[in-house]
C-alpha positions in Angstrom: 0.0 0.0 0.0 1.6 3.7 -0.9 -0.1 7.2 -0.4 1.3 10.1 -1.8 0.2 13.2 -1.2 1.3 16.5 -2.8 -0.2 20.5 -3.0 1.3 21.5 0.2 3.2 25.0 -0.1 3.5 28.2 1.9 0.3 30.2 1.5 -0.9 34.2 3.1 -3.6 33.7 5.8 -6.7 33.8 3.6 -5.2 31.7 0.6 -5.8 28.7 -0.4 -4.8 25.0 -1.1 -5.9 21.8 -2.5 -4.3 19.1 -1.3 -3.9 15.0 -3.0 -3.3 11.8 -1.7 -2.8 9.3 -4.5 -3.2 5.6 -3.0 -2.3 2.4 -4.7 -2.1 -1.0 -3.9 -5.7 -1.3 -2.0 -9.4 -1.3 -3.4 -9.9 2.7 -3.0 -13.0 2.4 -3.8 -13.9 0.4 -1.0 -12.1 2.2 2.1 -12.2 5.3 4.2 -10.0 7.7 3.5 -8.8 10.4 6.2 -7.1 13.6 6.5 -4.7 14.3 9.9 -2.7 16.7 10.4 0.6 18.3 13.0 1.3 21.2 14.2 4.3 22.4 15.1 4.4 21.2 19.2 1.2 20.1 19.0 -0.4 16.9 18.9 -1.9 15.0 15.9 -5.5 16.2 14.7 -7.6 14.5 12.6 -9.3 16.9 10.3 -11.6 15.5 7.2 -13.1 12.0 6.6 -14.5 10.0 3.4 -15.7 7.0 3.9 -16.8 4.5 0.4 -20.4 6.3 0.3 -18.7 9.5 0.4 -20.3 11.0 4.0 -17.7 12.8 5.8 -17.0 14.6 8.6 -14.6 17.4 9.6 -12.9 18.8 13.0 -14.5 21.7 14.1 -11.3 23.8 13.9 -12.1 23.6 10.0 -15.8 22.8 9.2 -17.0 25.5 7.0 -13.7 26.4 5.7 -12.4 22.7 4.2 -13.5 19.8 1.9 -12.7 16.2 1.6 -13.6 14.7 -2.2 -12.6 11.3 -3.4 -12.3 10.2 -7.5 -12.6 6.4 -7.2 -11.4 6.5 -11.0 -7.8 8.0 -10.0 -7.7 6.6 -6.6 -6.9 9.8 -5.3 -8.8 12.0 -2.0 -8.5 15.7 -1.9 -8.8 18.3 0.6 -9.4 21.9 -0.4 -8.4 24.4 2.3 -9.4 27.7 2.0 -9.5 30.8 4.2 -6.6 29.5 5.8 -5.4 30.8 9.2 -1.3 30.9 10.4 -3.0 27.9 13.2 -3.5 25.8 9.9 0.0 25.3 9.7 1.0 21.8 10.1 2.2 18.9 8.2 -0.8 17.2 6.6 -0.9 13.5 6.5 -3.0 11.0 4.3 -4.4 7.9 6.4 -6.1 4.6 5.6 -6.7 1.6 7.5 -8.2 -1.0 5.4 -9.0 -4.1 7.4 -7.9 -2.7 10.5 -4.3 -2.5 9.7 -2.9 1.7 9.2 -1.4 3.1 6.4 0.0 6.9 6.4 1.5 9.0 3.8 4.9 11.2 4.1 3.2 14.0 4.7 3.2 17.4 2.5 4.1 20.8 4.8 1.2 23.6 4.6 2.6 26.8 6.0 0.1 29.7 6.8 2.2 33.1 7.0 2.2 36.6 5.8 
């Protein structure tokens, strides 16, 4: 199983991102897909969720403001961030965990600065 995600960058409070996670080796279509993320000296945060029939839910910190999408055709989740804040900043991590067993992405760096 791989997941690479990509779209991270440094962005002015107020911009916005989309993020991908491109995931291979598992059926995508099948699985719930999630979005964490880290701050700097802070602890993990789960922030947007798929799942197969495409409900999700999002951390309060960013409902309103961020989407989670899936394309089953290119196996791939996205999350578009907008109005983002300097607290935003993190490293964003793609997460599945397909028959119980966890797999994570490298991680892409958003940074949210003037």
């Amino acid at each position: 199983v791989q997941l690479v995600e990509s779209g991270g960058g440094l962005v002015q409070p107020g911009g916005s991102l989309r993020l991908s996670c491109a995931a291979s080796g598992i059926i995508f279509s099948l699985d719930t897909m999630d979005w964490y993320r880290q701050g700097p000296g802070k602890k993990s945060e789960l922030v947007a969720v798929i799942t197969s029939g495409r409900s999700t839910k999002y951390a309060n910190s960013v409902k309103g403001r961020y989407t989670i999408s899936r394309d089953n055709a290119k196996n791939t989740i996205y999350l578009q961030m907008n109005s983002l804040k300097p607290e935003d900043t993190a490293v964003y991590y793609c997460h599945t965990s397909p028959l119980g067993r966890p797999y994570w992405g490298q991680g892409t760096q958003v940074t949210v600065s003037p």
